[in-house]
NUDRENBA-179827 format. One record per atom (N, C-alpha, C): residue number from 1; residue in one letter; x, y, z. Coordinates in pm, whole numbers, plus 50000, padded with zeros to 5 digits. Layout:
<pts>
pt seq->NUM, type->A, px->X, py->Y, pz->Z
...
</pts>
This chain:
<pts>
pt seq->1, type->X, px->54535, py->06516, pz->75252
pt seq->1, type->X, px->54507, py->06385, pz->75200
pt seq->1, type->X, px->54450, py->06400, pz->75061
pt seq->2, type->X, px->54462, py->06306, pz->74965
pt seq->2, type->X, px->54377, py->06263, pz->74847
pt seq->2, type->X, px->54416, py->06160, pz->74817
pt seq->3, type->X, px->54409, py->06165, pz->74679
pt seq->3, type->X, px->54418, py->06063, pz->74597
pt seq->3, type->X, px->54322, py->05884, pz->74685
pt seq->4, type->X, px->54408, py->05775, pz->74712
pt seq->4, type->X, px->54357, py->05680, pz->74765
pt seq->4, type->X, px->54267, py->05688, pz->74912
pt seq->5, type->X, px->54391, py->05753, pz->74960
pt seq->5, type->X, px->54377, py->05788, pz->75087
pt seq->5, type->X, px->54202, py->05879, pz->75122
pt seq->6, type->X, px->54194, py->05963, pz->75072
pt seq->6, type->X, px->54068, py->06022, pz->75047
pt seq->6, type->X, px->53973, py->05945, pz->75039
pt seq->7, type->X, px->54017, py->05850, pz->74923
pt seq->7, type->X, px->53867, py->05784, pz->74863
pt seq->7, type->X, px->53870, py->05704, pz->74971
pt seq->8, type->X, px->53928, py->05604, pz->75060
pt seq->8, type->X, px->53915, py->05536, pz->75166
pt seq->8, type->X, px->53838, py->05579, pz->75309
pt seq->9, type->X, px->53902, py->05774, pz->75318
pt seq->9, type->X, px->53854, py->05833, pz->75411
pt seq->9, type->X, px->53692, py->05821, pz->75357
pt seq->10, type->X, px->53658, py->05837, pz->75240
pt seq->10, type->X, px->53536, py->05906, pz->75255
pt seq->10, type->X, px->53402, py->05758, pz->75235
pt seq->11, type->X, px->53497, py->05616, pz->75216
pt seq->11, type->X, px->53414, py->05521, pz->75260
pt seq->11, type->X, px->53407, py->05494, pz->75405
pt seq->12, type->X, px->53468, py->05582, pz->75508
pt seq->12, type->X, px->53496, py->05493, pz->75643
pt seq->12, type->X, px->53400, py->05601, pz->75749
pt seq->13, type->X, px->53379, py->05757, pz->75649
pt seq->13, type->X, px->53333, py->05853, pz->75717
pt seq->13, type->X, px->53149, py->05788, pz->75787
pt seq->14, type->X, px->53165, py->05831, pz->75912
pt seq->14, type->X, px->53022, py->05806, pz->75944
pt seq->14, type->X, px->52887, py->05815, pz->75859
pt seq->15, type->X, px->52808, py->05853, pz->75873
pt seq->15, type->X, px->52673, py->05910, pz->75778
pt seq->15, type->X, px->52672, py->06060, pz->75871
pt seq->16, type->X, px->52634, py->06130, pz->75777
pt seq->16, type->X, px->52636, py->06316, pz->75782
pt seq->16, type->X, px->52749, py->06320, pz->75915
pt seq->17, type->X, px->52888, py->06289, pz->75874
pt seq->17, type->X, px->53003, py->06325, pz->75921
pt seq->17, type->X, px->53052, py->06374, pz->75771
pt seq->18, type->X, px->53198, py->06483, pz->75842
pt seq->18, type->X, px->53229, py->06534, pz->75757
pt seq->18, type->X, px->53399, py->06487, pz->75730
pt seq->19, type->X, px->53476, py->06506, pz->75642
pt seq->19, type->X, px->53593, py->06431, pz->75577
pt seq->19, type->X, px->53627, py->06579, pz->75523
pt seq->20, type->X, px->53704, py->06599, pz->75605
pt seq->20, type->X, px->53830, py->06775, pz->75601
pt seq->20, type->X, px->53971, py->06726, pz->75551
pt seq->21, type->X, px->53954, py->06834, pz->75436
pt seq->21, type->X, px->54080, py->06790, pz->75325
pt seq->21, type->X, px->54169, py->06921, pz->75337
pt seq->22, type->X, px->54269, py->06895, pz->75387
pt seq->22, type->X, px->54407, py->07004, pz->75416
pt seq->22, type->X, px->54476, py->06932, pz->75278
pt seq->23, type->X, px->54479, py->07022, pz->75169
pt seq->23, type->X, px->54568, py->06980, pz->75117
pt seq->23, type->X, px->54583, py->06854, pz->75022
pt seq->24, type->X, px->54667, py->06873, pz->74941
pt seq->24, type->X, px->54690, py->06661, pz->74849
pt seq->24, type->X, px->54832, py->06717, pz->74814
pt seq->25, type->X, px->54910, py->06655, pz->74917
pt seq->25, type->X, px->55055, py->06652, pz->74910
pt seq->25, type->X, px->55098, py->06524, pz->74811
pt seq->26, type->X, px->55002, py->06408, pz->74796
pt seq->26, type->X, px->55048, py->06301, pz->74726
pt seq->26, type->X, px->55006, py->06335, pz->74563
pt seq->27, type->X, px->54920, py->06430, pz->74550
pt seq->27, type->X, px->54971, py->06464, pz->74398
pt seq->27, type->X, px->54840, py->06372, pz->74294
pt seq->28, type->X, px->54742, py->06276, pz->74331
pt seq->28, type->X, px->54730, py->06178, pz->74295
pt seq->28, type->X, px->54531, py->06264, pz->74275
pt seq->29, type->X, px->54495, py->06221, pz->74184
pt seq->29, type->X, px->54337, py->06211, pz->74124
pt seq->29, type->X, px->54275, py->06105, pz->74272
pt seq->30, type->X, px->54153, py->06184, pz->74315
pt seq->30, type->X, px->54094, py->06092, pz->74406
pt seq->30, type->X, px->53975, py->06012, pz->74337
pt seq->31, type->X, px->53957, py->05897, pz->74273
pt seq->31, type->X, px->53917, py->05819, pz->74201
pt seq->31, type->X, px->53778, py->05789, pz->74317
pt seq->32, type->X, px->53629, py->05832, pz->74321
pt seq->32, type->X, px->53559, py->05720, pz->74368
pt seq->32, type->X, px->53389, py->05776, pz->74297
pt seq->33, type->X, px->53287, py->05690, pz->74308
pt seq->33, type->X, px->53161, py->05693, pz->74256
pt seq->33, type->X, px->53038, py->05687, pz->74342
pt seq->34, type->X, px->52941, py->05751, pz->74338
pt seq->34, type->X, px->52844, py->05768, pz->74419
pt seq->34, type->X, px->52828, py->05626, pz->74513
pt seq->35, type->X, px->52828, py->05488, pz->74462
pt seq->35, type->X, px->52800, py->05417, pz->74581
pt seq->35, type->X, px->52934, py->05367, pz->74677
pt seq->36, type->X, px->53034, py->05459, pz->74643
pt seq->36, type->X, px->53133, py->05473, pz->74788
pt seq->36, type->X, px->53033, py->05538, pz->74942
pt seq->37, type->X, px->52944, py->05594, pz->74894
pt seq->37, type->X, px->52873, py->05650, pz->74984
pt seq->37, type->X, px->52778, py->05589, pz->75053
pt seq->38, type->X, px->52762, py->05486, pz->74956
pt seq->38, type->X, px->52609, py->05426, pz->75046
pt seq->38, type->X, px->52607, py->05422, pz->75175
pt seq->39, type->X, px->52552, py->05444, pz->75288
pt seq->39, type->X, px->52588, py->05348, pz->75369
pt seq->39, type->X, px->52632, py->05447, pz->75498
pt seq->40, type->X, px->52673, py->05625, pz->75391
pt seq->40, type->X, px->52748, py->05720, pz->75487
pt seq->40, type->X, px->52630, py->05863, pz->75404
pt seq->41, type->X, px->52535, py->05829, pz->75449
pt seq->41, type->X, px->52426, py->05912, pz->75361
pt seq->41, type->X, px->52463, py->06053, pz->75437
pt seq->42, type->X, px->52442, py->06176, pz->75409
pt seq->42, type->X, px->52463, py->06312, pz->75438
pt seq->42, type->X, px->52583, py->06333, pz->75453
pt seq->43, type->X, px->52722, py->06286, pz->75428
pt seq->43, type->X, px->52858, py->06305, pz->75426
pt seq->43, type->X, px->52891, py->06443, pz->75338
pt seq->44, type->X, px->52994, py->06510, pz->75439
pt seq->44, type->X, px->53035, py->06648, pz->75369
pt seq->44, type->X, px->53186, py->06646, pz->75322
pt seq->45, type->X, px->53217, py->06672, pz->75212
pt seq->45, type->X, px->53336, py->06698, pz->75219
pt seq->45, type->X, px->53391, py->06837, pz->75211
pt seq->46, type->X, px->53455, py->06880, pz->75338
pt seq->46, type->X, px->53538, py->07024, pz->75328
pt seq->46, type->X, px->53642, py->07011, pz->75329
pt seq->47, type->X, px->53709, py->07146, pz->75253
pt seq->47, type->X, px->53809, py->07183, pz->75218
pt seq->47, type->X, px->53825, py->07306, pz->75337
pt seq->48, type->X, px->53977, py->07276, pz->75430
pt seq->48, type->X, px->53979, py->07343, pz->75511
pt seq->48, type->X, px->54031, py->07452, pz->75506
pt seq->49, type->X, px->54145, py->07489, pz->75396
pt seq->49, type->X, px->54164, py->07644, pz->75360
pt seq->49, type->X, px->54166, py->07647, pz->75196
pt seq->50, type->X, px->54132, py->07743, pz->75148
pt seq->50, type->X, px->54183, py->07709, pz->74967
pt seq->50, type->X, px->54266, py->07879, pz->74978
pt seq->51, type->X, px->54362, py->07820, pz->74871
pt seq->51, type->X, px->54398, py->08007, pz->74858
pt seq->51, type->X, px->54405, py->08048, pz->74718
pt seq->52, type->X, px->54246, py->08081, pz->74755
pt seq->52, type->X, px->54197, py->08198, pz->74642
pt seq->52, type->X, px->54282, py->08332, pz->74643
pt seq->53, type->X, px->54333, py->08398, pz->74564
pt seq->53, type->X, px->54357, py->08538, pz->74550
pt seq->53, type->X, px->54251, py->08602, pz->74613
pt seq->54, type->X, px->54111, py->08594, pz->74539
pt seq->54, type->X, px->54027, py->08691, pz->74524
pt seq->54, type->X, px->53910, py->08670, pz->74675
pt seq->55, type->X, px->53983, py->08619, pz->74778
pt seq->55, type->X, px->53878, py->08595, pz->74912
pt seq->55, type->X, px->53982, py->08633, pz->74997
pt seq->56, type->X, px->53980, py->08714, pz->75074
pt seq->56, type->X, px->54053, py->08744, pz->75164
pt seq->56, type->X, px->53978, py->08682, pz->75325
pt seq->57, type->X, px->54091, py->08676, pz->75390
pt seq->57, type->X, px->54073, py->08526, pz->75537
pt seq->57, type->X, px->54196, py->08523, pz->75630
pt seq->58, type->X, px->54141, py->08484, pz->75691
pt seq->58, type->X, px->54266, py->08517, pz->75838
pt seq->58, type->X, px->54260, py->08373, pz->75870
pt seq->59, type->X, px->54385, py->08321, pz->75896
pt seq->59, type->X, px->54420, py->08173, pz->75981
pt seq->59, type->X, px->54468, py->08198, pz->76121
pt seq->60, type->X, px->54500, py->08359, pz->76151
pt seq->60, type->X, px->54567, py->08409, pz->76298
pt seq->60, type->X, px->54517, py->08318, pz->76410
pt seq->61, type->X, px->54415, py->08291, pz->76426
pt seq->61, type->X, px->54320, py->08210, pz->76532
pt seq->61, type->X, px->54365, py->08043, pz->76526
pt seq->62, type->X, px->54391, py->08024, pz->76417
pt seq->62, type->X, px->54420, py->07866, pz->76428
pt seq->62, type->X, px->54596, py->07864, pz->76386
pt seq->63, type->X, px->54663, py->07984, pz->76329
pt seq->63, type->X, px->54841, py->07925, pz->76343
pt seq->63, type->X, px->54840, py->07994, pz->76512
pt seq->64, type->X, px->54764, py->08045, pz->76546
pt seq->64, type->X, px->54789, py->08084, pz->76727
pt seq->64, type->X, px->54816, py->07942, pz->76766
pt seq->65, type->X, px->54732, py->07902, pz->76771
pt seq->65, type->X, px->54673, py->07758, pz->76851
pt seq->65, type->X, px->54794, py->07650, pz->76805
pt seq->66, type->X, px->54822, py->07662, pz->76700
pt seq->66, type->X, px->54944, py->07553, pz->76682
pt seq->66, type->X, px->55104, py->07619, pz->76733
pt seq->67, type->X, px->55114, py->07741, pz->76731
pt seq->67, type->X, px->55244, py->07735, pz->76791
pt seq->67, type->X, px->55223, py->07761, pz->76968
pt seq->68, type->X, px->55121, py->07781, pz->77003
pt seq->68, type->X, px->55077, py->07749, pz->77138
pt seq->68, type->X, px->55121, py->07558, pz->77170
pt seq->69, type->X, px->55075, py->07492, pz->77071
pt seq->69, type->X, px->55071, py->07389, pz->77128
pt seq->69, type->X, px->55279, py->07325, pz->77064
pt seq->70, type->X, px->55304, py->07381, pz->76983
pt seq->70, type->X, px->55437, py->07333, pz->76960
pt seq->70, type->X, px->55520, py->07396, pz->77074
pt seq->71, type->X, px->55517, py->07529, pz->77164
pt seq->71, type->X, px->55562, py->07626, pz->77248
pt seq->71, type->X, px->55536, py->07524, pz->77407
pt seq->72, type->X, px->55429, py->07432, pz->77402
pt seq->72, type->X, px->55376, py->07315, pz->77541
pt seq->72, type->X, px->55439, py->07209, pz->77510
pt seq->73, type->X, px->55512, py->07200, pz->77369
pt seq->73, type->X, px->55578, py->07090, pz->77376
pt seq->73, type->X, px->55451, py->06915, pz->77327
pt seq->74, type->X, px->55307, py->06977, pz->77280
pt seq->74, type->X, px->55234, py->06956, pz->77266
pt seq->74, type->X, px->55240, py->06864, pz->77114
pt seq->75, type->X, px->55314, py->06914, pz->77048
pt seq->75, type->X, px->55298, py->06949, pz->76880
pt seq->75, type->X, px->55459, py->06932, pz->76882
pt seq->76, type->X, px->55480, py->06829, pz->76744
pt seq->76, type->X, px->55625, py->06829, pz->76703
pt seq->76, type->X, px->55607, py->06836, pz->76543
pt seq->77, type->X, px->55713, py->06913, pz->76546
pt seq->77, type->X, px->55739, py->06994, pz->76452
pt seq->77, type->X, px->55881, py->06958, pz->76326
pt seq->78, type->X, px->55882, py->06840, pz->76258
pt seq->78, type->X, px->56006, py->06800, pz->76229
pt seq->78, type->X, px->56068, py->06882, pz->76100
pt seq->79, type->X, px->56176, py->06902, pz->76160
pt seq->79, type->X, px->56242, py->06960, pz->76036
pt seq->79, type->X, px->56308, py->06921, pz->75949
pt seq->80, type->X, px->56334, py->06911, pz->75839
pt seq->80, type->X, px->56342, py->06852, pz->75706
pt seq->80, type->X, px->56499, py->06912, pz->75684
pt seq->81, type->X, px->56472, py->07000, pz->75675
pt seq->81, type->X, px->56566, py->07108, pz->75595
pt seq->81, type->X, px->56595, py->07227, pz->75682
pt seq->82, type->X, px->56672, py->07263, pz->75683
pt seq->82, type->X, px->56740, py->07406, pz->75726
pt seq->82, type->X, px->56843, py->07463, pz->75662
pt seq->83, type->X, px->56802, py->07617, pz->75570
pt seq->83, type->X, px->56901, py->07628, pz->75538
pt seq->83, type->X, px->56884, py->07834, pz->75513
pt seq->84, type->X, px->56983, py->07888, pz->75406
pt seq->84, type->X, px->56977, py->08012, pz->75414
pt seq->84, type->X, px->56892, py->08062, pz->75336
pt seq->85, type->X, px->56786, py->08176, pz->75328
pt seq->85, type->X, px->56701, py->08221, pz->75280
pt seq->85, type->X, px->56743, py->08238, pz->75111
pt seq->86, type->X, px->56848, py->08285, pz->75130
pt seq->86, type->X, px->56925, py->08242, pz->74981
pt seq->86, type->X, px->56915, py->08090, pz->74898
pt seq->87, type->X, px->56874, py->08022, pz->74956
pt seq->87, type->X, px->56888, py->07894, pz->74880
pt seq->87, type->X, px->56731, py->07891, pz->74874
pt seq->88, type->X, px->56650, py->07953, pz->74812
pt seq->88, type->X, px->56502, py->07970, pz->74827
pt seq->88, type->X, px->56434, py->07837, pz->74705
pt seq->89, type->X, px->56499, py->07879, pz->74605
pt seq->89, type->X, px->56462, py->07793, pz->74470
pt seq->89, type->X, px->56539, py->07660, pz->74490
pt seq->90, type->X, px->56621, py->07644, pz->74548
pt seq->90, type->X, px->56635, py->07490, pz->74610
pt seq->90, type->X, px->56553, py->07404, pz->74705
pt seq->91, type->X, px->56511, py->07470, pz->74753
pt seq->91, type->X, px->56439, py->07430, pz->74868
pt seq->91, type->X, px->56341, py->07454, pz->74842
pt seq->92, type->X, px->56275, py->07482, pz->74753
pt seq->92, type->X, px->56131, py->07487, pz->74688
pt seq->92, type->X, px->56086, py->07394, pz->74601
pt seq->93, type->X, px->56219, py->07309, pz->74529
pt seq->93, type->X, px->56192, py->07175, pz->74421
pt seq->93, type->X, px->56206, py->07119, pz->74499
pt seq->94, type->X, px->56309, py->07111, pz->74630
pt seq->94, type->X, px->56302, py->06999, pz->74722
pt seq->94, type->X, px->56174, py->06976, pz->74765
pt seq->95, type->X, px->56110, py->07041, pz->74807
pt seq->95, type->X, px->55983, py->07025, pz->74875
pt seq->95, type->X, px->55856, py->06974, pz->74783
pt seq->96, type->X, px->55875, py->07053, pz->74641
pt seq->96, type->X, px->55799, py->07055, pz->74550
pt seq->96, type->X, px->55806, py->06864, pz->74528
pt seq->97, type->X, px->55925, py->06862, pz->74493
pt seq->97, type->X, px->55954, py->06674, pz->74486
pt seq->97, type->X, px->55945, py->06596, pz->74550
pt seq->98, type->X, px->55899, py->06603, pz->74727
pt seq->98, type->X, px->55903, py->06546, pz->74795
pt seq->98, type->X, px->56042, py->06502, pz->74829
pt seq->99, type->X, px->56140, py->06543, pz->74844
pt seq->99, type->X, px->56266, py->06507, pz->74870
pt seq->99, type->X, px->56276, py->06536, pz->75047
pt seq->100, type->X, px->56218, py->06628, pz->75116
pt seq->100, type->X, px->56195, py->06659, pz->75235
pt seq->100, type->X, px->56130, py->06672, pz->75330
pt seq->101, type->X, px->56132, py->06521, pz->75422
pt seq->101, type->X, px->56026, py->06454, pz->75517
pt seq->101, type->X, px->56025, py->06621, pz->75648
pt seq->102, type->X, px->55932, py->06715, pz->75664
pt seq->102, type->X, px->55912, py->06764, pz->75733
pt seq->102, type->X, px->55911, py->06906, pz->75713
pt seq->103, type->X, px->55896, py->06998, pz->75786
pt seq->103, type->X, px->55945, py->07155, pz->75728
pt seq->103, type->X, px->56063, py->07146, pz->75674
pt seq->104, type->X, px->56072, py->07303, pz->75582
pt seq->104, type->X, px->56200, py->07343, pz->75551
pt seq->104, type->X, px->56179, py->07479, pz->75693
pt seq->105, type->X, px->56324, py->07492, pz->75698
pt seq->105, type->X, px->56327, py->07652, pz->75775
pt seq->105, type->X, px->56432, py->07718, pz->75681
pt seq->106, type->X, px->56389, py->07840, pz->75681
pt seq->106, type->X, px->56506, py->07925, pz->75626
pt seq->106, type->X, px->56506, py->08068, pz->75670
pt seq->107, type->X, px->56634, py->08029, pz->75700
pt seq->107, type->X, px->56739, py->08131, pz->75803
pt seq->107, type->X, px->56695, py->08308, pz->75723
pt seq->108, type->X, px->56702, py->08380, pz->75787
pt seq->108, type->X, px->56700, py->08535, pz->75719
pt seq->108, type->X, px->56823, py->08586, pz->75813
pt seq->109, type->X, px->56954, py->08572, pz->75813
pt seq->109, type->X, px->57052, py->08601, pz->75864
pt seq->109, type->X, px->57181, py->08637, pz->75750
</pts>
């Protein structure tokens, strides 16, 4: 989330609740000013992975848990795109542009 969406999350967040940011796929400046807060006094905002070069970190424990739950049928998983590992730089502006509602997969065959 960001941009609007954010600034909305972080007026709606409880007081000393926290507002976990995977990401800003929408691309957009999250616009807001200290008295968005009033009201939600001790509010945290985390950032749930960043990828630093220089910090090394394991996600093994939490991509377990999601293909556990896509494997129960738990978790859906939509795919966007499928195509050959060869078409790498296509499918990288696609995504980059938002042209593709869901994963890409690409084949190594």
């Amino acid at each position: 989330m960001g941009g609007a969406s954010l600034t909305k999350a972080l007026g709606l967040v409880a007081p000393h609740g926290t507002v976990v940011v995977f990401g800003n796929s929408s691309g957009e400046d999250t616009p807001f000013n200290l008295f968005h807060l009033f009201g939600h006094e001790g509010v945290r905002l985390q950032t749930f992975f960043s990828y630093d070069p220089g910090v090394t970190t394991t996600l093994s424990d939490d991509l377990t848990t999601l293909v556990k739950l896509v494997a129960a049928g738990k978790l859906t998983v939509p795919i966007g795109l499928e195509t050959s590992w060869r078409e790498l730089a296509p499918a990288l502006a696609a995504l980059k542009n938002r042209q593709i509602q869901g994963k890409a997969v690409l084949n190594v065959l």
